[in-house]
KOLFIDO-585918 format. One record per residue (C-alpha): residue in one letter; x, y, z. Coordinates in steps of 0.1 Angstrom, whole numbers, padded with zeros to 4 digits, always signed. Last residue first. Example, Ala and Ser with C-alpha at 12.3 -4.5 7.8 and 13.67 -1.06 7.14 Angstrom:
2
s+0137-0011+0071
a+0123-0045+0078
This chain:
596
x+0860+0816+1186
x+0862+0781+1204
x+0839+0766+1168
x+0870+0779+1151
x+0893+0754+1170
x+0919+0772+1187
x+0956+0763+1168
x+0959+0793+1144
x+0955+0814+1171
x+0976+0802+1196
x+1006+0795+1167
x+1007+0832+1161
x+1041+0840+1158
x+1067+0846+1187
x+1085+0859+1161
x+1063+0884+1151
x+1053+0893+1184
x+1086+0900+1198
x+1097+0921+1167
x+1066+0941+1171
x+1077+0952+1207
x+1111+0963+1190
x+1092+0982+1165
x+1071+0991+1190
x+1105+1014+1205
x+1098+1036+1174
x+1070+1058+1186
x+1081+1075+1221
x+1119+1076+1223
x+1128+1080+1187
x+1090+1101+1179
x+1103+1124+1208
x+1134+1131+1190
x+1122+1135+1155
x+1101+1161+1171
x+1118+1178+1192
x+1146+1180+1159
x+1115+1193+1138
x+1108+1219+1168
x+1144+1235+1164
x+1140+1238+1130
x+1106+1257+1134
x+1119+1273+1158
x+1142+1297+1138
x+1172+1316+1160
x+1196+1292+1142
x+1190+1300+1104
x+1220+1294+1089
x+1234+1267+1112
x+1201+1257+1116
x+1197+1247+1087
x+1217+1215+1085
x+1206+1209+1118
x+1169+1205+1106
x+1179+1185+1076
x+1197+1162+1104
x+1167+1163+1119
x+1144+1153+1093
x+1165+1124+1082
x+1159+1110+1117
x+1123+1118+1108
x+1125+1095+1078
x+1140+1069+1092
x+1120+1065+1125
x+1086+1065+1103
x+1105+1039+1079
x+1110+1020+1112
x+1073+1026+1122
x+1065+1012+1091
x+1083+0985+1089
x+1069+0973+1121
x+1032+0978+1110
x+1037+0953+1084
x+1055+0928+1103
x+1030+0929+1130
x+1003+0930+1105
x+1021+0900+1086
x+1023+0877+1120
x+0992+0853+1108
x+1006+0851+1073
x+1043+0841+1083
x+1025+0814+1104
x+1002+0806+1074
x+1034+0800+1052
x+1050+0774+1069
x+1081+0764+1059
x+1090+0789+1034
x+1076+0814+1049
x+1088+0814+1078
x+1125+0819+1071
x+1114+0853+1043
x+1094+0859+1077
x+1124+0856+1103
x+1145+0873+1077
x+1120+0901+1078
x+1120+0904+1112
x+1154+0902+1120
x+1161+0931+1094
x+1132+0949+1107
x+1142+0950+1142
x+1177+0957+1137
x+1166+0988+1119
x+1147+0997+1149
x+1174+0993+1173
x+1195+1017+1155
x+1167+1045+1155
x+1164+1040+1191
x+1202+1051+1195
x+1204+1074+1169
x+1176+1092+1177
x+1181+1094+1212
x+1219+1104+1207
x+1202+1128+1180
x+1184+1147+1207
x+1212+1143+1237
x+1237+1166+1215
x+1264+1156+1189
x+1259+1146+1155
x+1281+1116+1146
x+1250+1092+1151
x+1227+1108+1129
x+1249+1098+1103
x+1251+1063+1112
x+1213+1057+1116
x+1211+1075+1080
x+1233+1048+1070
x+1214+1022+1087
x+1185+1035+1074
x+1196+1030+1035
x+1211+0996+1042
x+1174+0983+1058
x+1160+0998+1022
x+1187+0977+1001
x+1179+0945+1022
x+1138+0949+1018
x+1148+0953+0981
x+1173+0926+0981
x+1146+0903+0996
x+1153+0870+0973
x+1147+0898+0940
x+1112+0906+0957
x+1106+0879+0989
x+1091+0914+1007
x+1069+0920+0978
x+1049+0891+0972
x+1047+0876+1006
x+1051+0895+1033
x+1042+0929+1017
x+1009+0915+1002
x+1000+0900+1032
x+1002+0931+1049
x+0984+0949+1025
x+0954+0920+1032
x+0955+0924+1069
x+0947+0963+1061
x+0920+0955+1040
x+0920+0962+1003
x+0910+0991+0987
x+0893+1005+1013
x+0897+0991+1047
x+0916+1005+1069
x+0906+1041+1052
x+0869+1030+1057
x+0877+1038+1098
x+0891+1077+1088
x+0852+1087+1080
x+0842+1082+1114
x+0870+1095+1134
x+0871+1127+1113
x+0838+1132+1121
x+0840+1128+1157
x+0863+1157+1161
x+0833+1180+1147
x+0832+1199+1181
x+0793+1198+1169
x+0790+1158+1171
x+0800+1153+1212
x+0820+1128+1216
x+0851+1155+1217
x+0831+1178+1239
x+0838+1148+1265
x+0873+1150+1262
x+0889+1172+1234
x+0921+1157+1234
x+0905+1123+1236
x+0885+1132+1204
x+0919+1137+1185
x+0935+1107+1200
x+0907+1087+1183
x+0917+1111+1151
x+0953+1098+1155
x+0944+1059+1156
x+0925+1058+1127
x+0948+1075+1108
x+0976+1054+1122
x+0961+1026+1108
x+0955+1046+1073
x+0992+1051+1075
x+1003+1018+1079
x+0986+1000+1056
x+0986+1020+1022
x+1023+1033+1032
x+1033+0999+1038
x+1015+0982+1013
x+1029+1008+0985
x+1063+1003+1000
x+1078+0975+0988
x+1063+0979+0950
x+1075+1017+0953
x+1110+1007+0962
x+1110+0983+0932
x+1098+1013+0911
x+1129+1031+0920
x+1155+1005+0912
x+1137+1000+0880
x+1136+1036+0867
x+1174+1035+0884
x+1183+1012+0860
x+1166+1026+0828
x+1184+1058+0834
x+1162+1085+0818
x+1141+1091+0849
x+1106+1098+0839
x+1085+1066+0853
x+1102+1050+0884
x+1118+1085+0896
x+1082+1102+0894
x+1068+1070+0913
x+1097+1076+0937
x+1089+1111+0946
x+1053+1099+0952
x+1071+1069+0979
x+1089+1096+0995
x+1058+1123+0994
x+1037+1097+1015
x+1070+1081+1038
x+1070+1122+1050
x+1038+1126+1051
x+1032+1100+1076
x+1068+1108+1095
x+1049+1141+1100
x+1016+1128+1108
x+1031+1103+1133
x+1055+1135+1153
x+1020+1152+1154
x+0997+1129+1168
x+1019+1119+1196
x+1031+1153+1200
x+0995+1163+1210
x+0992+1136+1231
x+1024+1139+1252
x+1013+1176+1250
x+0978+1171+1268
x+1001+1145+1292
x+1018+1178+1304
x+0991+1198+1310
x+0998+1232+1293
x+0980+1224+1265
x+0953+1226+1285
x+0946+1263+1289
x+0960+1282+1316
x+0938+1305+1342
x+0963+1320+1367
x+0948+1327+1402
x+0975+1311+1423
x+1006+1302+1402
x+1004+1275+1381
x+1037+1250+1390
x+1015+1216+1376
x+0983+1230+1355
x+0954+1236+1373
x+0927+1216+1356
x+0904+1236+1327
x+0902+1261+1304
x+0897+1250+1266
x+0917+1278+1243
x+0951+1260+1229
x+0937+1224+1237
x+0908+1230+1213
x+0934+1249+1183
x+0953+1216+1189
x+0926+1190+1188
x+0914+1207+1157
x+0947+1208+1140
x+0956+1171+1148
x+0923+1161+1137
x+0927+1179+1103
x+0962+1165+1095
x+0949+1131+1110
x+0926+1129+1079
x+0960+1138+1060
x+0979+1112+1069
x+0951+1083+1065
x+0945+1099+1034
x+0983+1096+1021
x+0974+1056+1022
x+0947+1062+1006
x+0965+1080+0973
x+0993+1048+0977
x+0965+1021+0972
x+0949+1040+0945
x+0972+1039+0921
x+0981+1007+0929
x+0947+0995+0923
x+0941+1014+0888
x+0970+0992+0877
x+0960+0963+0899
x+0928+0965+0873
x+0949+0955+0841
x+0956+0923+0858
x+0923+0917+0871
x+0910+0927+0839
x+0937+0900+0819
x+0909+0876+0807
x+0904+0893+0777
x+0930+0918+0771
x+0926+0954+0776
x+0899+0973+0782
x+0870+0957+0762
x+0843+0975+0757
x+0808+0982+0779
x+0770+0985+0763
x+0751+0982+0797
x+0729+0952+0790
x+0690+0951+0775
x+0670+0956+0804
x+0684+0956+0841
x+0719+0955+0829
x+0737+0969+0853
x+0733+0976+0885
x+0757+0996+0907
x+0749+0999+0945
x+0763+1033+0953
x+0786+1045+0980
x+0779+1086+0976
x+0805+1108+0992
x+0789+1131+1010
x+0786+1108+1043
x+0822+1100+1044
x+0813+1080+1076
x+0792+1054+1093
x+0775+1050+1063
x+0743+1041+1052
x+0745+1028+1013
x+0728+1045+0983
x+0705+1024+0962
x+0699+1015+0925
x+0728+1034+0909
x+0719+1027+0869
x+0741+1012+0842
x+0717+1009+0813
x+0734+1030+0789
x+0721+1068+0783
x+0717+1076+0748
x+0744+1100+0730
x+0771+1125+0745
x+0788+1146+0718
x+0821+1134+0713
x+0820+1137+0673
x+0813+1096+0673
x+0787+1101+0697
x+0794+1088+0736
x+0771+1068+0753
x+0761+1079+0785
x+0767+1064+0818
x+0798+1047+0805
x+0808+1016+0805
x+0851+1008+0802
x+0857+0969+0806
x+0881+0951+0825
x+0883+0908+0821
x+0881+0877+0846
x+0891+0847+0835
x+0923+0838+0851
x+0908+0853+0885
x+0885+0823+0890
x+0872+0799+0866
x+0873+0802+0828
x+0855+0827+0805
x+0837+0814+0779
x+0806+0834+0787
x+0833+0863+0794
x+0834+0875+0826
x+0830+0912+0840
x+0856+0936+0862
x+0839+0970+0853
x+0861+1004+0852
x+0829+1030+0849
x+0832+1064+0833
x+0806+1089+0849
x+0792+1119+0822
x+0780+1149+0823
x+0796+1159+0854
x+0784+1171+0892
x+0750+1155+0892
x+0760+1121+0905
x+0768+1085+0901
x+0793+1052+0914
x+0811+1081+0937
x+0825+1049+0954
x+0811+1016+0945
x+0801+0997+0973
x+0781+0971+0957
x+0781+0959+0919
x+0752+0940+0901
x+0755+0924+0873
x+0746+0923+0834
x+0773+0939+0807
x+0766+0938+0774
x+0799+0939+0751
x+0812+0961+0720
x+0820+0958+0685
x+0797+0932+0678
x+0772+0924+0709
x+0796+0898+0732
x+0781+0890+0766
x+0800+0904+0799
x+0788+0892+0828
x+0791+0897+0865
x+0799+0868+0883
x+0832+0877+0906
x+0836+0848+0932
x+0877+0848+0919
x+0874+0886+0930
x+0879+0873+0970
x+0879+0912+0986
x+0845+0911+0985
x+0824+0890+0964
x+0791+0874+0972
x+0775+0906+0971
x+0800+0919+0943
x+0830+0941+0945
x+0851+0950+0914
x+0833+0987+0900
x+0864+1011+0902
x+0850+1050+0896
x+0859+1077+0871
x+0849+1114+0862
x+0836+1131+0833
x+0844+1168+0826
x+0873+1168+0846
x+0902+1181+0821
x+0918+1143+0828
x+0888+1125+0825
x+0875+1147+0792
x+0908+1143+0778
x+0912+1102+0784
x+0877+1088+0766
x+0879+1094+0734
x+0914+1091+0728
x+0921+1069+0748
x+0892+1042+0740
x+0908+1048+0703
x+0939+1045+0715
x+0931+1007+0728
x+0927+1005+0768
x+0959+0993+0790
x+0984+1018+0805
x+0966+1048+0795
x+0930+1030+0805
x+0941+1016+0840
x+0954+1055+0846
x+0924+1075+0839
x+0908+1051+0863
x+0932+1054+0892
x+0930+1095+0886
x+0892+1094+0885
x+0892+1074+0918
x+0913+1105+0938
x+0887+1129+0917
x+0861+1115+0934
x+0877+1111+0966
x+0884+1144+0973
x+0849+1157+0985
x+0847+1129+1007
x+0877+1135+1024
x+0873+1175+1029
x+0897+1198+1036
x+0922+1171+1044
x+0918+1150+1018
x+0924+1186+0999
x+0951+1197+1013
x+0970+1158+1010
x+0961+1159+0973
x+0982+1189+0969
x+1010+1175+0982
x+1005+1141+0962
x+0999+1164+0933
x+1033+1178+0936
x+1046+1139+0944
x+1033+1132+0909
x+1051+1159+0888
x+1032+1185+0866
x+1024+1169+0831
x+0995+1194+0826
x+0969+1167+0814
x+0954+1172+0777
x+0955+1139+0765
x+0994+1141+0753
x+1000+1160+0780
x+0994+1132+0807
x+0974+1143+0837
x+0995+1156+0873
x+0970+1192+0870
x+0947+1182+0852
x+0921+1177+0880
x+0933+1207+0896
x+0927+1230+0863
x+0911+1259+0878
x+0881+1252+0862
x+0878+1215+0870
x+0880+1225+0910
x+0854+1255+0907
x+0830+1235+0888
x+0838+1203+0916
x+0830+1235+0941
x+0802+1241+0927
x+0788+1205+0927
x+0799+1197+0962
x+0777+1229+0977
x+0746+1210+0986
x+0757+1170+0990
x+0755+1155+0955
x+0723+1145+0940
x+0720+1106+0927
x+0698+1096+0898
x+0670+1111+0884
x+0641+1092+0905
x+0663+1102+0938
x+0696+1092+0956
x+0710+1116+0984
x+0741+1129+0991
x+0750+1135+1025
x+0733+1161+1046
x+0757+1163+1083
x+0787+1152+1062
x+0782+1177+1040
x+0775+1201+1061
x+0806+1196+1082
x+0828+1197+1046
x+0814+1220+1027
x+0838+1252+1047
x+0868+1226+1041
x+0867+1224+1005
x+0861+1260+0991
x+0888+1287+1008
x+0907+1260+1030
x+0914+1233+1004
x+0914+1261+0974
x+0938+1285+0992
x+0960+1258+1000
x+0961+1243+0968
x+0973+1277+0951
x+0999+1281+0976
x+1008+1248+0969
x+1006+1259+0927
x+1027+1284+0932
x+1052+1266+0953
x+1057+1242+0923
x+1061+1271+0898
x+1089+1288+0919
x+1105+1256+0920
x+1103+1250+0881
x+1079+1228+0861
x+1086+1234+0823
x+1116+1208+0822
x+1096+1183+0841
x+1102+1154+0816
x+1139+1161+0815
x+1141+1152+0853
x+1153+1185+0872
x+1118+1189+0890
x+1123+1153+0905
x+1158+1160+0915
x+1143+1199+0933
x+1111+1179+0949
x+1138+1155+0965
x+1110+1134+0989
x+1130+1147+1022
x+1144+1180+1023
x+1123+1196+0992
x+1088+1177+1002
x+1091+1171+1034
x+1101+1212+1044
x+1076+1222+1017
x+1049+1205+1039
x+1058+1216+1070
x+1058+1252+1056
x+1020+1249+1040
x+1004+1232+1071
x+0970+1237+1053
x+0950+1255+1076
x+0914+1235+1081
x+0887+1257+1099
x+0876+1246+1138
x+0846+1234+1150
């Protein structure tokens, strides 16, 4: 089992040559965050990740956290380290000033966030979910819910969950029937919710829950569903904590993964109603939820990169020392580990050239979040936050797909000893498969791209994004050397990919939306690869660019390998995608459900 190094150089490299760390640091809202501070607090990160997170995270997953008579008990060693992680200021560290946050840029804590996920997944969840909340109630709660509620979220002292799924409804909230019954300045809130994410534990004082309750007046479906803000414990008019509210974690759900991180069946209301108030408007909570959502969307997304972070580096450090096979041209005698073996380095690339185009679309789409909220131009604010709507299914879908899929490649590298629970390359498998799945399914991200954000602005967005690889396309083309001839060339073909894709869907749509529906994946997972393609074709030309200073350095050298190999290797299913998308998927929608 092997310790988790944060990839501290690769990450700088994304983060200064492809998200534009230095622009965002030079917005007049960052004026206090310098370069020199920003690789500070990576360094810092990195320490933490490695230092505190990772060494929890195989006993954690092995003990789990565990519900008694007081509540729920976090995994042995989660509770210090949350001390640890509130004291050094990490959970303040992207928060709003004016409630006590450090103000430090949103793609820095993106980075950051990526160490830790990697560290230990269920460890960084909780404060992953605290953010989301802490961000529904900024944009929509009263001030005085924000100002009683917002510094002790940001500092860490309380954290924050998402309470939307019922028994009867999953990712169909119109089915929601938890109530919300009127007691004067407040509401009593009766229902039940499953699956809620870090719903209680010992590590704070207090547990803030975002609830999506009706009104008795309330109409049907999502037009009359509304947010409200319950704590576990009252809090005192001076901020003291008061009597504890009848919200109560009734059982703990069996997981295939993320073992430490307690999935709690919510109840509220057994006796007398959790007091809860309004967040926002009334009937708006969906609404006011997608704000949380978002949030939320883009931080799993940049989980699936980082949970194949860790595999990658353990099915590395495992092919670097296993002995076995002769290796092709091994002279008589000589003992070579498998990464010699050629297809252990097809796989190994496989999984690295992904999680680099991974992180790379993960600090873009950050990067733009900054640009959306603190650029002083109100025109590029917009243009950036359309690029953020475009991609936030993408980067949500896409890489927690690919997460899957890299920490499956992971166990392969390790062959048999890979199945095996001690190598510890079976964990990350089994707590990458919620990734899919949390906060909305991978099918429905997809949908979401191919129908609300793709036809954004009659699909100048999508068009604006395919104009921004060609000309990287074109750049890479007037490089010379077989490398960026492959990347180019594949590069090229993938951009004509997702143009004719997308106006086959934007097409499709129209005139038969469930077609356009049933091919979303593929569409989905198309653009991703091209954005993939993109942003490692910018790599190398960054990589170039550098080389001329540096050119004995390898680590240039290997991003050009890279971006080469993911060309030839990765983007051609874009291609393969296009087939499927157009060719649709009549089949399916035709067979009979009874035939399934």
């Amino acid at each position: 089992m092997t310790d988790y190094i944060a990839p501290l150089r690769d990450i700088r490299f994304a983060l200064t040559e492809l998200a534009g760390l230095n622009d965002v640091l030079a917005l007049p809202d960052f004026a206090e965050a310098t370069p020199d501070l920003a690789d500070a607090v990576l360094e810092e990160a990195a320490k933490f990740a490695g230092a505190v997170l990772s060494p929890i995270n195989a006993s954690g997953d092995k003990t789990g956290a565990n519900l008694t008579a007081q509540g729920v008990v976090a995994a042995e060693g989660f509770g210090a380290a949350y001390q640890q992680f509130v004291e050094n200021g990490w959970a303040s560290m992207t928060g709003d000033p004016a409630f006590g946050g450090q103000g430090l840029p949103n793609v820095l804590g993106a980075a950051a966030s990526e160490m830790w996920n990697a560290a230990n997944l269920a460890f960084a969840l909780c404060p992953l979910l605290t953010t989301g909340a802490v961000e529904a109630i900024r944009a929509h709660g009263s001030e005085e819910l924000k100002a009683k509620y917002l510094p002790k979220m940001i500092s860490g002292e309380w954290t924050g969950t998402m309470n939307l799924t019922e028994p009867q409804a999953g990712s169909d909230l119109a089915a929601v029937r938890t109530r919300a019954v009127p007691d004067g300045d407040h509401y009593r809130i009766f229902g039940t919710k499953i699956f809620i994410t870090w719903g209680d534990h010992d590590m704070t004082d207090n547990v803030i829950h975002l609830v999506l309750a009706r009104l008795p007046d309330a109409p049907e479906g999502v037009k009359g569903i509304s947010l409200f803000l319950v704590p576990k414990f009252l809090v005192n008019a001076d901020g003291s904590l008061g009597a504890r509210t009848d919200a109560h974690c009734t059982a703990l759900e069996h997981k295939l993964g993320i073992h430490a991180s307690p999935t709690c069946v919510m109840t509220f209301g057994e006796a007398d109603g959790a007091v809860g108030y309004l967040v926002g408007e009334v009937n708006k909570g969906l609404n006011h939820m997608f704000t949380m959502m978002n949030e939320a969307r883009q931080k799993v997304g940049l989980q699936g990169l980082a949970i194949s972070e860790r595999a990658y580096q353990a099915a590395r450090d495992y092919a670097k020392e296993r002995i076995q096979g002769r290796v092709v041209g091994q002279a008589p005698g000589e003992k070579l580990p498998i990464i010699h073996h050629p297809d252990v380095k097809r796989v190994l690339l496989t999984m690295k050239s992904q999680i680099e185009a991974m992180r790379a679309l993960a600090l873009l789409v950050s990067a733009d979040v900054d640009f959306a909220h603190h650029h002083p131009d109100a025109a590029k604010r917009a243009r950036h936050q359309s690029r953020v709507e475009l991609l936030t299914p993408v980067l949500k879908g896409w890489c927690t797909e690919l997460g899957v899929e890299v920490t499956s490649l992971g166990i392969q590298v390790h062959g048999g000893m890979g199945f095996i629970e001690e190598t510890g390359a079976a964990q990350h498998l089994r707590d990458s498969r919620i990734l899919p799945i949390y906060e909305g399914t991978t099918g429905i991200q997809a949908a979401d791209l191919a129908a609300r954000k793709l036809p954004m602005q009659q699909g100048a967005v999508m068009v604006e994004l395919i104009t921004d690889i060609r000309a990287v396309a074109a750049a890479v083309a007037g490089v010379e050397g077989p490398a960026f001839a492959a990347i180019a060339q594949h590069l090229t073909a993938g951009v004509d990919a997702l143009e004719q894709a997308s106006t086959w869907m934007l097409q499709t749509l129209a005139r038969d939306p469930a077609a356009a529906l049933a091919s979303s994946v593929n569409y989905m997972m198309l653009a991703g690869y091209v954005c993939g393609g993109w942003l490692m074709a910018r790599a190398a030309l960054a990589a170039n660019a550098a080389l001329k200073e540096h050119p004995a350095d390898d680590f240039y050298k290997a991003k050009i390998n890279t971006a080469a190999f993911y060309a030839e290797q990765i983007l051609p299913k874009a291609s393969a995608l296009l087939t499927t998308v157009q060719a649709g998927s009549s089949y399916a929608l035709e067979l009979p459900v009874e035939q399934f």
